[in-house]
N, C-alpha and C positions, 0 to 999 in steps of 0.2 A: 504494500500500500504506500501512495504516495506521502513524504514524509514533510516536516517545515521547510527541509535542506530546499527540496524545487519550489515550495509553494509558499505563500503568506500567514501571517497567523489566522485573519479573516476568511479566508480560505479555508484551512484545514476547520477550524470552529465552523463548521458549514450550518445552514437551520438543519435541525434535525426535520424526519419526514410527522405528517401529521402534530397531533400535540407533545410529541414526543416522547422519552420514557420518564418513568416515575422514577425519580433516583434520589437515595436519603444518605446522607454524607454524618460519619459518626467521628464525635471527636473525645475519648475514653477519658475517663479522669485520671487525675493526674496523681502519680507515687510518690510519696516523699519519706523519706527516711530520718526520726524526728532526731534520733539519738547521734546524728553525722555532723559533720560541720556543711553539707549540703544545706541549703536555703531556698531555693526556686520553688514555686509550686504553678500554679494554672498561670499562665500568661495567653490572650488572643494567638488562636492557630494563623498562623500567619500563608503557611503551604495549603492547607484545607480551606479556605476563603478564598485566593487564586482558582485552585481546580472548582469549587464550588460557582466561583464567576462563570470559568472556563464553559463547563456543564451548560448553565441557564442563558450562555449568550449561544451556545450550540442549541436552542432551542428544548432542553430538555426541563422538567417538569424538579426542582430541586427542591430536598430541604435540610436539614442542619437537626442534628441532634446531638447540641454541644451538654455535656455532662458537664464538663467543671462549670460553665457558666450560666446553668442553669438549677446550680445548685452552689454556688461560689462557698459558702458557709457552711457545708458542710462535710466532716472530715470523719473517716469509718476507719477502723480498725484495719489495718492488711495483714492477715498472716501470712508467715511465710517459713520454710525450714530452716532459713538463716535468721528469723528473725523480726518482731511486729513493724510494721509498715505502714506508712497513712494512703489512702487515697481519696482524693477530694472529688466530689462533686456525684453527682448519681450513682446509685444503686444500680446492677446487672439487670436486676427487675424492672426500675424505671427506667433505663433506659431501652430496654425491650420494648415495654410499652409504648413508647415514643416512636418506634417506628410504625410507618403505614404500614397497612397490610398489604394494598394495592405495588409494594415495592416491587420496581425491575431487578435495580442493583443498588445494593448498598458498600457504601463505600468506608474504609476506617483509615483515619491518620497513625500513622506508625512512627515515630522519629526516634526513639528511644529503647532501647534493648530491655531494658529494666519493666518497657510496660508490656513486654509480650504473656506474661504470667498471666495479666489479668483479661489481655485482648484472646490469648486461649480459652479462657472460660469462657469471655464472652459471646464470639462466634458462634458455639452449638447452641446455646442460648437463643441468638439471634435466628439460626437457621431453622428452629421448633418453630419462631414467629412467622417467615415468613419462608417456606421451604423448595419454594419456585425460584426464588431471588437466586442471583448470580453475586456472590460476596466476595469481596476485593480490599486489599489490604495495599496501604500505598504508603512511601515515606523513607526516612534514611536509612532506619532498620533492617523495611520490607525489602528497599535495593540490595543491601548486603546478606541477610539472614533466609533470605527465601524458600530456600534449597530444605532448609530445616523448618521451617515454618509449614510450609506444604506436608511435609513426611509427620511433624507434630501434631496437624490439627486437619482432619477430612474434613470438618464443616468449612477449609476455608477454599473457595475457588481458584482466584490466581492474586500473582503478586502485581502490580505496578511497580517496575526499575525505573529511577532517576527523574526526571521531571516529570511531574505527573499532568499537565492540564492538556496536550495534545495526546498522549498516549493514552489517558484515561477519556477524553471524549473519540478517539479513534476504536476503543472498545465498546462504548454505548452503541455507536454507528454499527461496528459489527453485530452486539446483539439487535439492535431495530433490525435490523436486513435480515438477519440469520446466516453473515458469512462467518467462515470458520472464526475461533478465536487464535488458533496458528495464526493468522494473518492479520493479527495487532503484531508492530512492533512495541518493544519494550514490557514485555509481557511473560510474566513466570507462570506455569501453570504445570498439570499433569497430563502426561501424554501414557498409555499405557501402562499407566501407576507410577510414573515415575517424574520426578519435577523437571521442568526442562526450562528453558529461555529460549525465548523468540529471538531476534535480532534487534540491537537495541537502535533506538533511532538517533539522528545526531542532536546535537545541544538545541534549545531555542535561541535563536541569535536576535531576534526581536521581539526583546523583552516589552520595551516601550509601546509596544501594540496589542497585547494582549491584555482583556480587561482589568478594573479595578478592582482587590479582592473583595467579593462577597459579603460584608461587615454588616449588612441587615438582617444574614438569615443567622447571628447570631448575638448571643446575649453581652452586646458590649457593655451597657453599661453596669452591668453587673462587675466585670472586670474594671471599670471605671472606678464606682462607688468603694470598691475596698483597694483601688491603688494595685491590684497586680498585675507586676507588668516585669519587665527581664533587666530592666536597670534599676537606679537610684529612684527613689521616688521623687518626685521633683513637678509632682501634680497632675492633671487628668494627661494619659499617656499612652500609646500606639505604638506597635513597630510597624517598619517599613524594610521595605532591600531597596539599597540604590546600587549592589550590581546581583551579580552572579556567578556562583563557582570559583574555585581557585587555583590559579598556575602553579604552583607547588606541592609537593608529593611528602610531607612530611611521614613517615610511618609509620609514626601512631592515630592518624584518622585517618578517616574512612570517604571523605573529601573524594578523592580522586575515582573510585568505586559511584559515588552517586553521581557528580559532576563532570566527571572527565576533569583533565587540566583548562578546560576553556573556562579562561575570563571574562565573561560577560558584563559591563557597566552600563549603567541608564544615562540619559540626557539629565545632567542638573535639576533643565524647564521642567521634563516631565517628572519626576521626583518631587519639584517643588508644586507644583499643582497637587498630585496626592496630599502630600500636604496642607495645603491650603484648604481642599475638602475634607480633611480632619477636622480642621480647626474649624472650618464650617457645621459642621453635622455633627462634632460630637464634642466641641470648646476644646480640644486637647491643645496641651500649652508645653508641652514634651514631646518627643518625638527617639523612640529608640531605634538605634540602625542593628539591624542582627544580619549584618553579610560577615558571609565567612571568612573576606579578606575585602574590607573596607577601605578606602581613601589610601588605594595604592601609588596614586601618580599624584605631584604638585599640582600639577596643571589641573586635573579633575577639581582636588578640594577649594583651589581658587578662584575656580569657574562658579563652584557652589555657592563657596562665600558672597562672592558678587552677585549672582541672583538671590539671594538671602536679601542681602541691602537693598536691591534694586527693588524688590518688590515690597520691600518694608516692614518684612513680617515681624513677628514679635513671639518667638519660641524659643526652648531648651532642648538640645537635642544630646544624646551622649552616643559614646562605640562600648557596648557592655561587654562583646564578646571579643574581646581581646584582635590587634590588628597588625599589622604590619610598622614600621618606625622609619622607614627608610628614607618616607616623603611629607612624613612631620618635619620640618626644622624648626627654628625659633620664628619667623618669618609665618609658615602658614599656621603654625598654632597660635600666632595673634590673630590671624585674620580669622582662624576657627572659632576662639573664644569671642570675637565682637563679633560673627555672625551666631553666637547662640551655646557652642558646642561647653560643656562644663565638666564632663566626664569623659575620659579616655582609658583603657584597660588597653595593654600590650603584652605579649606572648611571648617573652623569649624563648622559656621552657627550660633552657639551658643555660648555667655558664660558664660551662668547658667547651672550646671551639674545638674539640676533637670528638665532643660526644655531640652535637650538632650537627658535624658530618655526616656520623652516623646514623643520624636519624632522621639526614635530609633536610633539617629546619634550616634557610637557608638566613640569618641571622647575622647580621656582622654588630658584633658587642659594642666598638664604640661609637657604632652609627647610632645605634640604641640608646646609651646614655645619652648623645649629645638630643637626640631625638626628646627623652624624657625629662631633660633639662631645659629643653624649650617649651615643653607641655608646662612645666612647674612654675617658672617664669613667667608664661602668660594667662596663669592664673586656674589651669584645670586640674580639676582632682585627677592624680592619678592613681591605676591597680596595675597589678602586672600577677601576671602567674606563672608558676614553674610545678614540673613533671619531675619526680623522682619514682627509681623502680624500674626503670627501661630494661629490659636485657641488653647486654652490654654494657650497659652502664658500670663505670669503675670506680671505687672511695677518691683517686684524683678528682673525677666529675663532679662528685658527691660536694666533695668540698670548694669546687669552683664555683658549684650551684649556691650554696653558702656565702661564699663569699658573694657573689652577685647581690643574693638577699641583702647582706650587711651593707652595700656599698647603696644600693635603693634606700635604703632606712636614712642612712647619713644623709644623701643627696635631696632626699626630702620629699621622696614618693610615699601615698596616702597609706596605700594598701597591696596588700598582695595574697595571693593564696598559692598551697602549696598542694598539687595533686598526686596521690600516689597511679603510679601505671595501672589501667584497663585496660586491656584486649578489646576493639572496638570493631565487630563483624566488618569486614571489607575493606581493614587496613594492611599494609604490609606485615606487621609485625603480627596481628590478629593470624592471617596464613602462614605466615612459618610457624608460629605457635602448634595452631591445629594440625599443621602435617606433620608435628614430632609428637603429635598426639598429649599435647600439655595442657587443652584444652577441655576439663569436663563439663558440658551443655547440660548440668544445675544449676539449684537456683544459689547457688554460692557464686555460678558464674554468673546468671541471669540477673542480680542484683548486686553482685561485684562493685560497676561503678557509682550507686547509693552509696554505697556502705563503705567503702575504700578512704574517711576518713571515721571509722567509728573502732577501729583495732579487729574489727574481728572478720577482714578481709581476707582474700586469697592470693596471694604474692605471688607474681612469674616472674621474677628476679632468682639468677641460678644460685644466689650465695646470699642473698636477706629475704627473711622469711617474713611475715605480715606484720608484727610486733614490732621487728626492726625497723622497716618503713612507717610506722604510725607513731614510732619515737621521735624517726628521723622527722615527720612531718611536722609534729608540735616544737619539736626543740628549734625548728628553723623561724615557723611563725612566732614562738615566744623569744626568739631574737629578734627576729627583726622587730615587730610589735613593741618588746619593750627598750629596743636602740631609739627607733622611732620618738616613742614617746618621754625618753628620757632625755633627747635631745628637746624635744619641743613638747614641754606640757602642756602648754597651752592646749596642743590638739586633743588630747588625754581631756582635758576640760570640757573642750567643744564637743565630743563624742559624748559625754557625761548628760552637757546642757540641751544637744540633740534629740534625745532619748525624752528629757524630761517635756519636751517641748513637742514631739513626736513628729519631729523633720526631719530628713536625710540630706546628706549633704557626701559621704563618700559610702563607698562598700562597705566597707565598716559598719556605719549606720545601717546600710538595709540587710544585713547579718544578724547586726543586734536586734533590731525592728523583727526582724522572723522568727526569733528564739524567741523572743517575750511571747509573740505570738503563738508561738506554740506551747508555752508553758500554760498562760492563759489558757489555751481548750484544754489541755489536762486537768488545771483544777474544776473547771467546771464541768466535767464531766465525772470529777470526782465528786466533786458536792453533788452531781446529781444521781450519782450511783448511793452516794449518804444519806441522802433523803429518800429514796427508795427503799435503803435498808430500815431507816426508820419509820417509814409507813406501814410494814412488817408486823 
């Protein structure tokens, strides 16, 4: 079938025939693991709102059964054989119930390894509900993990690999018609009982033309009203991509498995329009970039800055997910900071230039300082994060990493976090793991990356065992944290006065801001388990 590479996005999104199909797009609640130093929980699907668009501009018949944000408040027990676990927002049951029964195909957001425990339950579940439907599992996971997911779970039909809103409506089209499903590309499924891959299609290269994601069929302001969102809080708040995919093959993600190495970036204009109809439709006065390799080129973020000004807006926007340093100087993080930007997270990962190599992050250390010294300078809170645990990894590295940490504390960056190594399905390291068979598909591994700051992880380090790495992690954050703040109490106070004030201002803050919050539901669910017992 004809794919983007000959044809338009308009094109391919053809009207569907008739009124279309009925297709219900599910987006699972969110796991969070309270006892970790992990913090994220529900943020706006930002992938399932695109294909969601994608779908209803292809003439089909759409609708949205977002669990966390249709239940934002509400947080359930997860167990699990490693250990109890939160997951927020619907019930298996009500979200059953949510779907039509009238379903073609139902579609589920996949991006995380850690939620496949609970999207396995869910699907036979689903399939009792509606058992004609065609169920499709889409996302960064579903790209890497599919092979196992298919052999794990019969109720599920196929996978969507890699981009999903032309492969996922080039599938609707086959089922309307009744041509084979072989003949989607980008498509896992079972052929003979056995999982197979179609042939994958190439990148979307015009991104700029495919519609605006889908943000009415789902419950934003839910995610509005309690502030969760993927950065700092810093008031009613969205994400956006302003590009796509990323050039580099570092080998602990999984990056190049969903995206290919193609870079894809937006137009500024068109970026700043979405924007603009944020702040239209929904007051938002933040704006989070979650690309996976953001503000790679000078020229891009000065292009930005200037239509920032030009049009006059008046917003915050931050990089939470850590980015490249190469085309920050001091120069465009001034113009970052007056066009809005407050937050910056950076990614060394490393800092031993020999374990770097190793692991492909293509990083040059003093570009990086000078890089973070112009962030601090023109006034943005910075983070940065570092990976320890790699294989390969050697006590030199160990201690270069270290040292990095200390010389960030001095230099006067905000924040930092320290990750111990996952296996992340579809990365390099992920597959040499598994083909020396180091790899066991439990839920030790299936929640691995929750739990990998709680001690009671599972290390693929040949010579430190999980202990070691959760010592090594805390002694590095309790250095730098208290270099940091021993050089500069003030900030030690601001973090103090933040809290009491319930404002965020760095990472820090929205760490701390998540822990109270989680402590908060436990007592009250303790007092509510007490007054039960006293009604007794």
């Amino acid at each position: 079938m004809t794919t983007l590479q000959l044809r338009s996005v308009h094109e391919v999104l053809r009207p569907a025939r008739g009124d279309g199909l009925s297709v219900c797009l599910v987006r699972p609640p969110a796991i969070m693991a309270p006892r970790s130093l992990s913090y994220y929980g529900a943020v706006p699907d930002l992938g399932l709102a695109y294909v969601a668009a994608a779908a209803r501009v292809a003439g089909h018949r759409v609708s949205v059964v977002d669990a966390p944000g249709e239940a934002i408040d509400t947080y359930r027990p997860y167990d699990t054989a490693v250990g109890a676990l939160t997951a927020q927002g619907l019930s298996i049951a009500e979200i059953v119930e949510r779907i039509p029964r009238d379903a073609d195909v139902v579609g589920f957001a996949h991006m995380f390894l850690h939620e496949w425990g609970l999207l396995r339950t869910l699907l036979p579940a689903v399939r009792r509900r509606v058992p004609e439907a065609l169920l499709v599992v889409g996302g960064e996971n579903a790209t890497a993990y599919w092979r196992r997911m298919l052999d794990d779970c019969p109720a599920l039909d196929a996978c969507v690999v890699g981009e999903g809103e032309s492969a996922f409506c080039e599938l609707l089209s086959a089922v309307q018609t009744g041509a084979p499903l072989a003949s989607v590309p980008s498509l896992a499924l079972r052929r003979d009982g056995h999982p197979v891959l179609t042939h994958r299609a190439p990148r979307i290269t015009q991104v700029d033309q495919l519609p605006t994601p889908a943000w009415d069929l789902f419950h934003i302001d839910a995610y509005l009203r309690g502030r969760h969102g993927s950065g700092v809080d810093r008031g009613l708040a969205m994400p956006i991509l302003t590009s796509r995919g990323c050039p580099y093959q570092c080998t602990f993600c999984s990056s190049p498995t969903m995206w290919t190495t193609r870079y894809v970036r937006r137009d500024p204009e068109r970026v700043l329009d979405e924007i603009e109809a944020l702040i239209a439709t929904y007051a938002v006065t933040n704006v989070n970039v979650n690309d996976l390799t953001s503000m790679l080129t000078k020229g891009w973020i000065l292009e930005f800055c200037d239509a920032v000004e030009a049009r006059g807006l008046q917003f915050t926007w931050q990089l939470p997910s850590g980015t490249r340093s190469e085309a920050v100087d001091r120069e465009a993080a001034e113009r970052m900071y007056s066009a809005g930007c407050r937050n910056f997270c950076y990614a060394p990962e490393s800092g031993s230039p020999d374990h770097l190599r190793r692991i492909k992050k293509r990083v040059k250390l003093p570009a990086l300082k000078r890089s973070m010294q112009g962030a601090l300078d023109a006034g943005m809170r910075t983070h940065a994060s570092i990976i320890v645990g790699i294989p390969g990894e050697e006590p030199a590295d160990l201690l270069s990493s270290w040292q990095l940490a200390l010389n960030m504390a001095v230099m006067g960056l905000h924040g930092l976090s320290v990750l111990v190594f996952a296996p992340y399905p579809g990365s390099a390291d992920y597959d040499a793991l598994d083909r020396e068979g180091r790899i066991a598909h439990d839920e030790a591994y299936l929640y691995g990356s929750l739990l990998r700051s709680a001690g009671s992880f599972r290390s693929y380090h040949p010579d430190w065992g999980g202990r070691t790495l959760w010592s090594v992690q805390f002694a590095m954050l309790l250095s730098f944290y208290g270099l940091q703040y021993g050089l500069r109490p003030v900030r030690a106070a601001q973090v103090v006065g933040n809290l009491w004030r319930d404002r965020q201002d760095t990472v820090m803050d929205q760490f701390l801001a998540a822990k109270i919050g989680t402590a908060r539901r436990r007592l009250r669910s303790l007092g509510k388990a007490l007054r039960r017992f006293a009604r007794r």
